[in-house]
N, C-alpha and C positions, 0 to 999 in steps of 0.2 A: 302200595303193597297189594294192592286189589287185585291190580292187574296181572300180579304174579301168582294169586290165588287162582283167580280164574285161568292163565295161562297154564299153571300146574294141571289142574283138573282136565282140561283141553285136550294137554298132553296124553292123559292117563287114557281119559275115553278113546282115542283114536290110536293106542297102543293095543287097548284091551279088543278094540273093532278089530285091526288085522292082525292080530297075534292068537286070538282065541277060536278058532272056529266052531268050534263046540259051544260059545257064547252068542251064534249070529242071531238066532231065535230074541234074544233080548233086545235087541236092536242098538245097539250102541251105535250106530252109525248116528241114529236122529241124535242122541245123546252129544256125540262129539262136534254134529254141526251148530247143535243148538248152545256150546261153550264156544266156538268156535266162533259163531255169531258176536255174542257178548264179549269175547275178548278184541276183538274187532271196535264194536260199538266203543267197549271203556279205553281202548288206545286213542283212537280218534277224539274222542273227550279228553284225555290226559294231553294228548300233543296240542289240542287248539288250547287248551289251561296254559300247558307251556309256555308255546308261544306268545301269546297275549299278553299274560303275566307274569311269569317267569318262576323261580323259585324253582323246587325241585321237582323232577320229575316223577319219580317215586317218592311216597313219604308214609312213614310211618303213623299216622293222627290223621283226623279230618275234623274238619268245623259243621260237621253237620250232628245228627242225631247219637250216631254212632264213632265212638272217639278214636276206638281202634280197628286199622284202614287192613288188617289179616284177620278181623271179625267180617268188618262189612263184605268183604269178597265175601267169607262162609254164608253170609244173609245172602247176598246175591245169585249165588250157586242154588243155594235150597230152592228157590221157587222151578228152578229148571230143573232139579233132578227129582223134584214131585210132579212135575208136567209129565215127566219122562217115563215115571215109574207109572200112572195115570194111564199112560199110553199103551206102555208094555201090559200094561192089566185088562186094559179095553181091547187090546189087538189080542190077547189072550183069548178074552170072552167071545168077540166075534168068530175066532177059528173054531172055536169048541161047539158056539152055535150052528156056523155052517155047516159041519164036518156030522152033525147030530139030526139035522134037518134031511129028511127025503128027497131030492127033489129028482 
C-alpha cells in the first residue's frame, strides 16, 4: 500500500508541475522527481520481495515498526516534502537576497 501512497503523491506533483503555471515559483518540479525517485526505489524493493519470496504484492500490514503499510507511505512522504518545502524557503531567501544586494 506504500507504494500506492507514494505513487498517488507522484502523481499529484507532476500534475500540479504542468497544469499550474502560476505554481512554477514553488518548484514542484524537484517535488515530483524527488516522489518519483522513491516510487521507483520502493517498486524495485517490492518486485525483488516478490520475487524472492512470494506472497503478496501489495499488502495492507508490515512487520516492521509501523503496522500500517497507508501510514508508512504518509511517514515516507513527510521527510520529502519537508526537504522540499526547506528548499522552496531557502531558494526563496536566496532570490530576495540577491535581488536586495547592489552589485
Amino acid at each position: 500500500m506504500w507504494l500506492v501512497i507514494i505513487l498517488i503523491a507522484a502523481l499529484a506533483a507532476t500534475v500540479v508541475h504542468f497544469g499550474a503555471n502560476p505554481l512554477r515559483k514553488h518548484r514542484f518540479d524537484f517535488l515530483a522527481l524527488m516522489l518519483w525517485g522513491t516510487f521507483i526505489m520502493v517498486l524495485v524493493d517490492h518486485s525483488i520481495a516478490f520475487m524472492e519470496e512470494g506472497g503478496e504484492f501489495i499488502s495492507q500490514s508490515t512487520d516492521g515498526l509501523v503496522a500500517d503499510s497507508a501510514v508508512l507511505g504518509l511517514f515516507m512522504a513527510a521527510p520529502i516534502v519537508v526537504a522540499w518545502v526547506a528548499m522552496v524557503f531557502l531558494d526563496k531567501n536566496h532570490l530576495a537576497s540577491r535581488s536586495a544586494s547592489p552589485t
